[in-house]
C-alpha positions as CSV (number, residue, x, y, z in Angstrom):
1,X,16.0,37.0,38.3
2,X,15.0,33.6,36.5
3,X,16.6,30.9,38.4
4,X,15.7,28.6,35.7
5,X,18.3,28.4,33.6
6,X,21.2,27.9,35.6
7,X,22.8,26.4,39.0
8,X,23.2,29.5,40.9
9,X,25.4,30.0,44.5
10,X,22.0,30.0,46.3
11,X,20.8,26.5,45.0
12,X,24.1,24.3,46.5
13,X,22.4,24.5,50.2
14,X,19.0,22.5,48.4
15,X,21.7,20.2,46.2
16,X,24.1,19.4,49.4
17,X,20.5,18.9,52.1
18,X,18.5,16.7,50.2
19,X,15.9,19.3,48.5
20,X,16.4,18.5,45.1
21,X,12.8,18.1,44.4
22,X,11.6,21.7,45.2
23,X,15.2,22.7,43.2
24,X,13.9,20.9,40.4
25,X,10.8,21.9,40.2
26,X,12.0,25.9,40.0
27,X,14.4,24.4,37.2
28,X,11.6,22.9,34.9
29,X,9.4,25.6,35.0
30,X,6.9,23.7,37.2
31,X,7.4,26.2,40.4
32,X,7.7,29.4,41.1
33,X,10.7,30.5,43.5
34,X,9.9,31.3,47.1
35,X,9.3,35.0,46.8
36,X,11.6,37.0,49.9
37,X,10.7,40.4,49.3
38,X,8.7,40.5,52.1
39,X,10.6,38.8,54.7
40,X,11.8,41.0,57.0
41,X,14.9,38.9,57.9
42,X,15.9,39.0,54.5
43,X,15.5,42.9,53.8
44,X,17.2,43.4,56.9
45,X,20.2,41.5,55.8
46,X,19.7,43.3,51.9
47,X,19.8,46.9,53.6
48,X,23.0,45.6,56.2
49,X,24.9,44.6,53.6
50,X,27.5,47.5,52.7
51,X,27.5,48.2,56.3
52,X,28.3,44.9,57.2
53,X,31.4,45.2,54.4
54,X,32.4,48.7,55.9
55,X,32.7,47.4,59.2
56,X,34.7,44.3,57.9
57,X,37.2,46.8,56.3
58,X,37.6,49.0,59.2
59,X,38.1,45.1,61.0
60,X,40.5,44.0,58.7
61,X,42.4,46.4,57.0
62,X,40.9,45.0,54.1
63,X,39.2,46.7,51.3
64,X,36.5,45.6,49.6
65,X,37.3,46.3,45.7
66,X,34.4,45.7,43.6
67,X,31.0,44.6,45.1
68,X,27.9,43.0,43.2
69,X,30.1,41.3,40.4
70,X,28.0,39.0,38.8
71,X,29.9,35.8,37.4
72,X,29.2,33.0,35.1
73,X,30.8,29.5,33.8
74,X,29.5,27.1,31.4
75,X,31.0,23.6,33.0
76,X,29.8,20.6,31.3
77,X,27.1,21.8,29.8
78,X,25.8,23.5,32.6
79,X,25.3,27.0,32.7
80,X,26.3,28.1,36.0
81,X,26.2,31.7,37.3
82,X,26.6,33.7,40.7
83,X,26.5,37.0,42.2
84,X,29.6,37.7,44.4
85,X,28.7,40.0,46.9
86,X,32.5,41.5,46.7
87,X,35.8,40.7,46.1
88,X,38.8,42.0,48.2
89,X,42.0,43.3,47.8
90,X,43.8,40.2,48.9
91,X,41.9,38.4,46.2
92,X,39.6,36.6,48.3
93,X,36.0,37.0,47.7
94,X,33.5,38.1,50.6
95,X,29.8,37.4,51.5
96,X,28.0,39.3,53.9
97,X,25.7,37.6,56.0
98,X,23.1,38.7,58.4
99,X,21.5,36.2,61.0
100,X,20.1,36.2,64.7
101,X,22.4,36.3,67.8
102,X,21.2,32.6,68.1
103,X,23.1,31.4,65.5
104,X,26.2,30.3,65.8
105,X,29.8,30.4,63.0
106,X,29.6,26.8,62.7
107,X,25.6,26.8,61.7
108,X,26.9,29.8,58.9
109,X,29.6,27.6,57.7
110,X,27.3,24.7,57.6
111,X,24.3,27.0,55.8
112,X,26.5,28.6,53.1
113,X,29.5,26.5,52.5
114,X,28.5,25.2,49.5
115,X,27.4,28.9,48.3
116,X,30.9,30.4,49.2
117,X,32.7,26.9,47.8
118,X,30.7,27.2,44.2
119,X,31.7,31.1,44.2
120,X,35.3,30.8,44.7
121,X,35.3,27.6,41.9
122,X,33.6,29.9,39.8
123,X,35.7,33.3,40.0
124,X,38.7,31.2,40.4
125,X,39.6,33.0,44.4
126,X,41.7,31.2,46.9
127,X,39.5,31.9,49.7
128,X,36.1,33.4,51.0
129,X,35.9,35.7,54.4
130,X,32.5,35.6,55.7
131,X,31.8,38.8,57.3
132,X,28.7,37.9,59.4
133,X,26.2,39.7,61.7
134,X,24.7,38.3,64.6
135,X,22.0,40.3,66.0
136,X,24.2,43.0,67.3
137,X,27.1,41.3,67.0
138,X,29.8,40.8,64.4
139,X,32.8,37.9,63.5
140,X,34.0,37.2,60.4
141,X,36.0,33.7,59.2
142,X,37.4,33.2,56.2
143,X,37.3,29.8,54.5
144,X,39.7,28.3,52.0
145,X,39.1,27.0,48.4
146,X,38.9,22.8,49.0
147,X,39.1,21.1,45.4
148,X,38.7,18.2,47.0
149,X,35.3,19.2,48.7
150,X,34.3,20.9,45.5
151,X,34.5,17.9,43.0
152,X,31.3,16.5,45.3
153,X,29.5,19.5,44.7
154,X,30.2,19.3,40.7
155,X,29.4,16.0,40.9
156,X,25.8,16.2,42.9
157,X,25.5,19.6,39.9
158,X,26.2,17.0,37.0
159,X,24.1,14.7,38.7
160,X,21.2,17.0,38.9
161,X,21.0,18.6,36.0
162,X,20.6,15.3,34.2
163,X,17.1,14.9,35.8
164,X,16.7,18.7,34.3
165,X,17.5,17.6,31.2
166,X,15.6,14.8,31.1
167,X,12.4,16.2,32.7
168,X,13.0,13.2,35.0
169,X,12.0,13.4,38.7
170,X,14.6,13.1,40.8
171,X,14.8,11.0,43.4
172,X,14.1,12.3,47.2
173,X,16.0,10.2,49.5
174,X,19.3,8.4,49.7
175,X,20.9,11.7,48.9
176,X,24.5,12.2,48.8
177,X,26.1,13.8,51.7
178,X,28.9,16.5,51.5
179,X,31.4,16.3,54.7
180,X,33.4,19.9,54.5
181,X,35.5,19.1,57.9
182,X,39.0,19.8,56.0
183,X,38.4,22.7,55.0
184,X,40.8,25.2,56.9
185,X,38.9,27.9,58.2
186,X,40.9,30.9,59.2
187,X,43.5,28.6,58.2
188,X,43.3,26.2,60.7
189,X,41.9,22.5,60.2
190,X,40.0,19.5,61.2
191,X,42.5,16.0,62.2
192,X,40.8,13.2,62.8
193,X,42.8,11.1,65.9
194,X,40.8,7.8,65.8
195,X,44.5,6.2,64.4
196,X,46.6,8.3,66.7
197,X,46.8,5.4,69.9
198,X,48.4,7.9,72.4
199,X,45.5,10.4,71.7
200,X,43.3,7.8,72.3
201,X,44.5,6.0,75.3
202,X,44.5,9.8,76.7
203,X,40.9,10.2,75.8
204,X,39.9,7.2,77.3
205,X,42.0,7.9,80.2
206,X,40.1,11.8,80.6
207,X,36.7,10.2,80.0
208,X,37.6,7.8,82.8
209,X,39.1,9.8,85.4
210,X,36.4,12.7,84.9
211,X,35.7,12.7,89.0
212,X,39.1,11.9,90.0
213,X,40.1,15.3,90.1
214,X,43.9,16.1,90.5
215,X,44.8,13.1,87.5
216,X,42.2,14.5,85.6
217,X,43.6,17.8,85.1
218,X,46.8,16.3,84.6
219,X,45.6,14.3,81.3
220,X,43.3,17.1,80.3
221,X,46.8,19.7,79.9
222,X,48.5,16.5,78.3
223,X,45.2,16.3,76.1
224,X,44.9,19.8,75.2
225,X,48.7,19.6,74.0
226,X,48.2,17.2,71.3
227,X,46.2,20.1,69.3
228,X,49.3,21.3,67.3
229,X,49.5,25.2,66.3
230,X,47.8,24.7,62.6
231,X,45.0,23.2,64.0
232,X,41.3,24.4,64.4
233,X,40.0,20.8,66.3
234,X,41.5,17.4,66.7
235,X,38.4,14.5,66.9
236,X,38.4,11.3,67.4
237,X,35.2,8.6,68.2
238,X,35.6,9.1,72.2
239,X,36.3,13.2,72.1
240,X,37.4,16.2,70.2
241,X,39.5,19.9,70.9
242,X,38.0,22.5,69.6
243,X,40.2,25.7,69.5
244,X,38.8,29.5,70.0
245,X,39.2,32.3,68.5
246,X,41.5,33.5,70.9
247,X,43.2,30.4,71.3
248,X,41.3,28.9,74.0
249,X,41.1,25.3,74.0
250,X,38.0,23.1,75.1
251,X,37.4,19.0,75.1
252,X,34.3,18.2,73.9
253,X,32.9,14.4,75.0
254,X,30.3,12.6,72.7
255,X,26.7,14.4,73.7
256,X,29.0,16.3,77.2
257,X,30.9,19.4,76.4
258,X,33.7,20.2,78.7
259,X,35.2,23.9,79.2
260,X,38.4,24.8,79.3
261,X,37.9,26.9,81.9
C-alpha cells in the first residue's frame, strides 16, 4: 500500500514519539517505508490474527462482525485512512495484536493507543477491545473513545501535514507529548490525588512507617480503600494504587513497587 498520501492508524505511534522526520520523509516521496514482509515477528502476528479474533469470541461472547474494513475521512484537508482489523457486535472496533510474553498490557496500550484512538475517531466506535497475544498467553482490554485525548492527536496531524505540504522539514526535537492516562480502560480510570490531603497525609504516613510493621498495615488497608469501585489507579507525587484484573490492589512507591500480597 502507498503510505504517501494519507495519515494512516500506523503512522500516530511516529506522530505521538517524536519520529516525525522518518514519517515525513515516507510522506514526500523521499523514503521508502520499512519493508516487514520478512520479519518474522510480524508474519507471525499477520498469520495469528483470525485466531487471535476466534479466541476473543469464544472469551467474550462477542462476535466479530466484519473484519478487514478499510475506512477513510477527509478532515481538514487531510486525507486520512485506516484498516480496522474488525468491528464487533457491540459496536466497538477490535485490533489483534501479537507480541512477546515480555511485554506487558500497559507497553500495548502505550504502543498502539494512538492507532486504536485515530480508528475509533475515524469509524465513529465508542470503544476499541484489544485482543492481544503474549507469547503463549492471551488478555484482552478494551479502551474507550477519549475526544479529549484525540483533539491532541488531530492537532500534532494538522500540524504535520503542513510541513507535507510545504515540503518543509520538520523539526526533530521539542515534540509534543500526548498523556492518554484518562482514558478508561476496561472502564475503569486514572485519578490523580496530589489535591486530595487525606490521600496524601496517608501516603506519607505508608512511606514513613514502611518498617514499623503492625501501623503499616493498618494505613496500607486505609490506603488501598481510597481506590473507589470505578477506578483503575489513584496517583499522586509520593505513590499510586494500581488495581488488577481480578481486583487485586497494589501501592506502588516512586522507583519501589509494593505488593499487595
Amino acid at each position: 500500500m502507498d503510505r504517501k498520501g494519507f495519515i494512516g492508524g500506523s503512522d500516530m505511534y511516529a506522530l505521538e514519539h517524536g519520529k516525525w522526520f522518518d514519517l515525513w520523509q515516507i510522506k514526500t516521496g523521499r523514503k521508502e517505508p520499512d519493508d516487514l514482509s520478512h520479519m518474522f515477528n510480524v508474519n507471525l502476528g499477520i498469520e495469528t490474527e483470525l485466531f487471535n479474533m476466534r479466541w476473543f469470541e469464544i472469551q467474550t461472547d462477542i462476535m466479530v462482525e466484519q473484519t478487514q474494513l478499510v475506512v477513510e475521512k477527509n478532515w481538514s484537508g487531510i486525507p486520512c485512512r485506516g484498516t480496522l482489523d474488525g468491528i464487533c457486535s457491540n459496536g466497538n472496533i477490535i485490533e489483534a495484536k501479537h507480541t512477546s510474553s515480555f511485554t506487558s498490557m500497559s507497553d500495548i496500550l502505550d504502543r498502539y493507543m494512538g492507532q486504536v484512538q485515530f480508528y475509533m475517531w475515524l469509524s465513529d466506535r465508542p470503544a476499541a477491545h484489544l485482543s492481544v497475544i503474549f507469547g503463549n498467553k492471551w488478555e484482552t482490554a478494551t479502551v474507550s473513545r477519549n475526544a479529549a485525548l484525540m483533539d491532541q492527536y488531530l492537532e500534532m496531524m494538522h500540524s504535520f501535514w503542513d510541513y507535507v505540504r510545504a515540503d518543509s522539514v520538520p523539526p526533530t526535537n521539542d515534540m509534543p507529548k500526548t498523556d492518554w492516562s484518562q482514558v478508561e480502560i476496561d472502564g475503569l480510570k486514572v485519578r490523580n490525588a496530589n489535591n486530595d490531603n487525606h490521600f496524601v497525609s496517608l501516603a506519607h504516613d505508608y512511606v514513613s512507617t514502611l518498617f514499623s510493621h503492625k501501623q503499616h498495615e493498618s494505613i496500607k488497608k486505609e490506603l488501598r480503600s481510597m481506590i473507589r469501585d470505578d477506578e483503575r489507579e489513584v496517583t499522586s507525587d509520593l505513590v499510586s494504587i494500581k488495581r488488577s484484573k481480578n481486583g487485586s490492589c497494589r501501592i506502588i512507591i516512586h522507583t519501589e513497587e509494593v505488593s499487595d500480597d
